[in-house]
Residue, then its C-alpha position, 0 to 999 in steps of 0.5 A: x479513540x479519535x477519528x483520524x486514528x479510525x481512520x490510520x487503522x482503515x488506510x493502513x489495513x486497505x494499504x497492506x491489501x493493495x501491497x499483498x494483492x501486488x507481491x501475489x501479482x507478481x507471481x503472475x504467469x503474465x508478470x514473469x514474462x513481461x519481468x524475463x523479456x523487460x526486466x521489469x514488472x508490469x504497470x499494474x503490478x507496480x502501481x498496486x504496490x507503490x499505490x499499498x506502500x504509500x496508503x499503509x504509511x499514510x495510515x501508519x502515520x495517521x495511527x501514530x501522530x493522529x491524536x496529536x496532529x491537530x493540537x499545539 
């Protein structure tokens, strides 16, 4: 197994972390208020979530094309 493949598994775990400790955020007593009064998650909330969706499709992709993005 090729390290940019080690790598995909380790960003895609790390990155559905990020994204499930942001859903359980935004079941937060402080994220409702901010959602009812703004209509809108907090900043934290927001940036976990992008932040985890970003790293876990980094990931996927270096999982699925990482052998062969080196080659030509």
């Amino acid at each position: 197994m090729s390290l940019q493949r080690i790598a995909g598994i380790v960003m895609l775990i790390v990155g559905i972390g990020l994204l499930i400790v942001g859903i359980n955020a935004s079941d937060s007593i402080s994220d409702r208020m901010s959602n009812f009064f703004t209509g809108r998650f907090t900043d934290e909330t927001v940036w976990y979530m992008l932040g985890g969706g970003a790293v876990a499709l980094g990931g996927f992709l270096l999982l699925v094309f990482g052998g062969r993005m080196g080659r030509v």
